[in-house]
N, C-alpha and C positions, 0 to 999 in steps of 0.2 A: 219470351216470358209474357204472360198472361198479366194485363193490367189490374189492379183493387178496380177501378171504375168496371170493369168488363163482369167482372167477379159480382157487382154490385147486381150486374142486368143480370143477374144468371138465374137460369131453373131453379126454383128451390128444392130440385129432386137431383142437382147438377153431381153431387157425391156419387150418386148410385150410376152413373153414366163411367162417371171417372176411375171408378174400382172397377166396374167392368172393363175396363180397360188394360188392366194391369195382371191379369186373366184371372181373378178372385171370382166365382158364381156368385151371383147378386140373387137376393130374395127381398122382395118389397111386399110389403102387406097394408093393407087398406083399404074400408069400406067399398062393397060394389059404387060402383057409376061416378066415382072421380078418375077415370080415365089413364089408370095404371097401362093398360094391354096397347093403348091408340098411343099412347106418350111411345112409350117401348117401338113402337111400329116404326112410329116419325123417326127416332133414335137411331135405328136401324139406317136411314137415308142419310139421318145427318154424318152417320161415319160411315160409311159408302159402303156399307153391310147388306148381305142375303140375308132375309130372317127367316127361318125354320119354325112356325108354330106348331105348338102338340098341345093336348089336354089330357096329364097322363093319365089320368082316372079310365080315358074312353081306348088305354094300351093295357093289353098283356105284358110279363114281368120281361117273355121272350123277346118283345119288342126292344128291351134294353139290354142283353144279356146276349141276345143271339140265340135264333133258332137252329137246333140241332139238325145238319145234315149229315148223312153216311157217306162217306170216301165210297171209290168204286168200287172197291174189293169189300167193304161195309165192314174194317178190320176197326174204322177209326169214327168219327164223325166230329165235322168243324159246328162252331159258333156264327149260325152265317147272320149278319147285320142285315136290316128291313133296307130297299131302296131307298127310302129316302137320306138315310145318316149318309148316303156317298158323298152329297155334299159338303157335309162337316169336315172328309179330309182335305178340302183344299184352301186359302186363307182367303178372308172374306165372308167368314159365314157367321151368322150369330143363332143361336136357341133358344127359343124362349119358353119354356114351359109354366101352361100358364092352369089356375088352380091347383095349385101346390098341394094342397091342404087337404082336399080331396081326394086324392091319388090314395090306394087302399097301400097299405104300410107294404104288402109283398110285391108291389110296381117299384115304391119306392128303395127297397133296398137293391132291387134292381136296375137304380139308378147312380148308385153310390161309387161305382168305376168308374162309370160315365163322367161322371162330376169332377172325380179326381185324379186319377191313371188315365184317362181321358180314352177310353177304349169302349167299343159297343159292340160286343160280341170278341169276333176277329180282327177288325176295322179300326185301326187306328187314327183319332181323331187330329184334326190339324195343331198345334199347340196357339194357335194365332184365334181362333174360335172362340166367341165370345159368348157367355151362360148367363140368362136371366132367367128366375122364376118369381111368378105373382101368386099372389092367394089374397083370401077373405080373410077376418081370425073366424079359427075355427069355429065361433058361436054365429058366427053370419051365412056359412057355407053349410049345403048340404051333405050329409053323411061323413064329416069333415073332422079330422083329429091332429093334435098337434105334432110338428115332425118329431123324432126319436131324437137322441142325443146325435147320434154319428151322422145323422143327415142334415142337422141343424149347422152341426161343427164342419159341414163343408158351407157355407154359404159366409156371405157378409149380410147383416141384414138391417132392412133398412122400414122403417113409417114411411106410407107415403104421404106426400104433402100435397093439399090436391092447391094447383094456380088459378087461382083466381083471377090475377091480373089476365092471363092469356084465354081464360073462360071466358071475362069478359070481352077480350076483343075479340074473340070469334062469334058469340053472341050478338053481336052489333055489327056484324058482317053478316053479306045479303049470300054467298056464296060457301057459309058454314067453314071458315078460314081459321079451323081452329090449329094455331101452332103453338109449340112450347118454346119458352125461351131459349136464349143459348147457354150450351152444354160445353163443357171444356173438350178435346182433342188431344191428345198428349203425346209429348215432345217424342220427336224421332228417337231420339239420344235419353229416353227416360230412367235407361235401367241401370248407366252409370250412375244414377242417387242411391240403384240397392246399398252398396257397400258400407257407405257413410250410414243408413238410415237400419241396414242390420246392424254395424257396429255400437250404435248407441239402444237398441234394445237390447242386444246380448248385456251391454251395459246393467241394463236396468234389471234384467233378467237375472242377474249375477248377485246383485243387491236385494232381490227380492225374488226367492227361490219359491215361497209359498205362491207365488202368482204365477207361475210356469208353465202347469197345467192346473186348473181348478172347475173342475165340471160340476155343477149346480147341483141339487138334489129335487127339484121340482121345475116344471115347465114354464114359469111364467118368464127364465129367463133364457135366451133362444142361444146368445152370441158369450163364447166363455173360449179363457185361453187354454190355447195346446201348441205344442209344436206347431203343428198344420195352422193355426191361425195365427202364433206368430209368425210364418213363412210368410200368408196372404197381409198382413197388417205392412210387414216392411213394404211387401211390393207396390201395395196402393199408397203408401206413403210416398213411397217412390216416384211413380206416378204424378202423386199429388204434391211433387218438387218440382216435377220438371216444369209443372205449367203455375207455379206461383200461387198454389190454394190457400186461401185464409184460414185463419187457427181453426175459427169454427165448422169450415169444412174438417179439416185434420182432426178437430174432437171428433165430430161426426162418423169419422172413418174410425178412431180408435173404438168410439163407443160399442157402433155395428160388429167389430169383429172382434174382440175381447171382452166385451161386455163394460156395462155403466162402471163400477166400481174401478177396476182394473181398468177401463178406458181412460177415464179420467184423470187417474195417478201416471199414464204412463203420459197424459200431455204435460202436467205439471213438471213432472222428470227433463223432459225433452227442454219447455220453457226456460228451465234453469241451468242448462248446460252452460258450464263458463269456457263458451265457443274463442276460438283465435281469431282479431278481426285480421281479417284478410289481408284486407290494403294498403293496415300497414306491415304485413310481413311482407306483400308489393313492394312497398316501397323503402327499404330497408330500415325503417323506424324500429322493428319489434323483432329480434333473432327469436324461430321456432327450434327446441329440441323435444325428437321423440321419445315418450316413455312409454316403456313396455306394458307399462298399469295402465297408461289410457290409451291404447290403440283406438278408444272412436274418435281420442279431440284427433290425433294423424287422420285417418279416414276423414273426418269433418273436414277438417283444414281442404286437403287435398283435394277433395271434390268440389269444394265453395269455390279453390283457386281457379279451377278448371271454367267452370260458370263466370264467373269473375273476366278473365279473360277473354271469355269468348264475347262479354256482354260488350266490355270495350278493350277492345285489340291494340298494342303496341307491340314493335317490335321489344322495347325496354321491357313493356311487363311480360312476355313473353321469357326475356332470357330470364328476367326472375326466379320465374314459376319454374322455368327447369332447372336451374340454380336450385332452388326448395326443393326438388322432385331429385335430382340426380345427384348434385352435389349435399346436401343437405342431408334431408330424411332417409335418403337411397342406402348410405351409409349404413344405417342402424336397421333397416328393414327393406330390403328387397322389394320383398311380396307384397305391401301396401303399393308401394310407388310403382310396379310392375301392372298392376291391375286399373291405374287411373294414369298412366302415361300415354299410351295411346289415345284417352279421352283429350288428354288435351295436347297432344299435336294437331289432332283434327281439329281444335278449337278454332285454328287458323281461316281466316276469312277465304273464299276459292281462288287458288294463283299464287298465293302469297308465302313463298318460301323461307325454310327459317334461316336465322341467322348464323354465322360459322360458329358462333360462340356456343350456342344452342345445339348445332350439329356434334361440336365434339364434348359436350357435359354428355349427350346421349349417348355416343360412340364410347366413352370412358364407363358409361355405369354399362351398356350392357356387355364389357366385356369384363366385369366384374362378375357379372352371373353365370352360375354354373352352367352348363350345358342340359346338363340333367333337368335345371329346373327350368329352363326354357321349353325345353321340351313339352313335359308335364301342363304348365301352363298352355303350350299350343296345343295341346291335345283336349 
């Protein structure tokens, strides 16, 4: 977990790194010559990324779409993808398309699989590929127009902030050492927080139907909720769990992909969850039982316990937590406790085997579950 101290040195552009991450496309906008394209570059090194530069304005719509070739018998013809996209099928690649703004609207709708079916022609993109795009606002860019609804609503989007502090010390270096600061990396183990972190928006989604989807009627607002951005908002949440982000990173990620109003009601939501403390359902102080109305505090619980333990390992807290996990919650919901037990056997430090105790609470809950839905789940 990522320190507050660490968080403090960090980019002030360090959000838009971190939802890249989580595979949401990033769009950042900001005056030429603060050094949106050179940051993105460095970026690219710091997580051990290939980067892919384009300018799509200077592509055909073919170039994203795939050029029509005829089969031999010319009964058919494929989608064939430009050589360079072969890259993107394999993990390690990042994209960065850069003057967004620019690109004439029929590139851009061109681009709209790409971005989300992750598909360029025939050519199946790698799902591990990471998407950024940069622009001007369009009053700064030549022949430059703002994105349409449907391509706005794939991005997360971001102001950029230009660094001062790293301007200057490259500035006052004889070698032009201009670097940005540090950018978060995100936990191996990130996506064990989807769970907890959808279950508490469906939450809020539940309670506030008019915020579901709500598409602006005018351009000046880019980032508005849908399905698809609630899908990307939990992930970057997600994300932005596993490595300890601060609230204001989190508003920052709400704000980018639901927009200001709806961003900001969904962190005060989150702020006010009356969460289970953990350590003392640890430590047998506080009996949890689950109820079917709040499936996210179970999810909540059950994911914190997992982090919990892995952050400090006992065999004691251990049998706990599968105690909670098997004997406990298992009872009343399977499917919660199926989908985060695995998370936390591996919690286990390397070598260290679990307890008999622990071996048969597990051996008892899974041979309470169906077969069926073993299955199901493995597949």
């Amino acid at each position: 977990m990522v320190s507050i101290a660490q968080w403090g040195r960090s980019c002030p552009n360090a959000a838009a790194a971190l939802v890249a991450q989580s595979g949401c496309p990033v769009k950042i906008e900001g005056p030429p010559g603060v050094a949106k394209s050179s940051v993105v570059w460095q970026w690219s090194k710091i997580l051990g990324r290939d980067l892919m530069y384009l300018i799509g304005s200077t592509h055909a719509p073919e170039d994203f779409s795939g050029i029509p070739f005829p089969s031999d018998d010319r009964a058919f013809f494929s989608q064939t993808p430009p050589r360079w996209a072969e890259r993107l099928t394999r993990p390690g690649a990042m994209l960065f398309l850069d003057e967004l703004t620019t690109v004439p609207p029929s590139v851009r709708a061109a681009m709209l699989s790409m971005l989300t079916e992750r598909r360029l022609g025939e050519l199946q993109i790698h799902p591990d590929t990471l998407f950024f795009a940069a622009c001007n606002p369009p009053a700064m860019a030549p022949n430059a127009s703002p994105l349409e609804k449907s391509m706005a609503n794939r991005f997360w989007h971001w102001d950029w902030k230009h660094d001062f502090e790293a301007w200057a010390t490259g500035m006052m270096s004889e070698d032009d050492n201009f670097q940005p600061r540090w950018v978060p990396t995100v936990a191996p183990d990130w996506k064990r927080f989807k769970s907890m972190v959808g279950a508490n928006l469906v939450s809020y989604c539940r309670r506030n139907s008019n915020e579901r989807i709500a598409v602006p009627k005018d351009d000046t607002e880019m980032a508005y909720p849908t399905p698809r951005s609630w899908k990307y908002l939990r992930d970057a949440l997600a994300a932005a769990e596993s490595v300890g982000a601060p609230s204001d990173i989190r508003k920052d990620i709400c704000i980018g992909m639901v927009g200001k109003t709806t961003g900001r009601n969904v962190m005060q939501f989150l702020s006010q969850l009356d969460l289970v403390d953990v350590e003392e359902v640890l430590a047998g102080n506080k009996e949890f039982k689950h109820d079917k109305k709040r499936a996210d505090l179970t999810v909540t619980l059950l994911t914190s316990v997992v982090t919990a333990v892995k952050q400090k390992y006992s065999e004691d807290r251990m049998d706990a937590a599968v105690e909670l996990f098997c004997g406990n919650v298992g009872k009343d919901t399977a499917d919660l406790v199926f989908t985060q037990l695995r998370h936390l056997v591996e919690a286990r430090p390397d070598g260290v085997p679990l307890s008999k105790k622990s071996i048969g609470a597990i051996k008892q809950f899974g041979d309470r579950i169906p077969p069926e839905f073993r299955k199901k789940k493995a597949g």
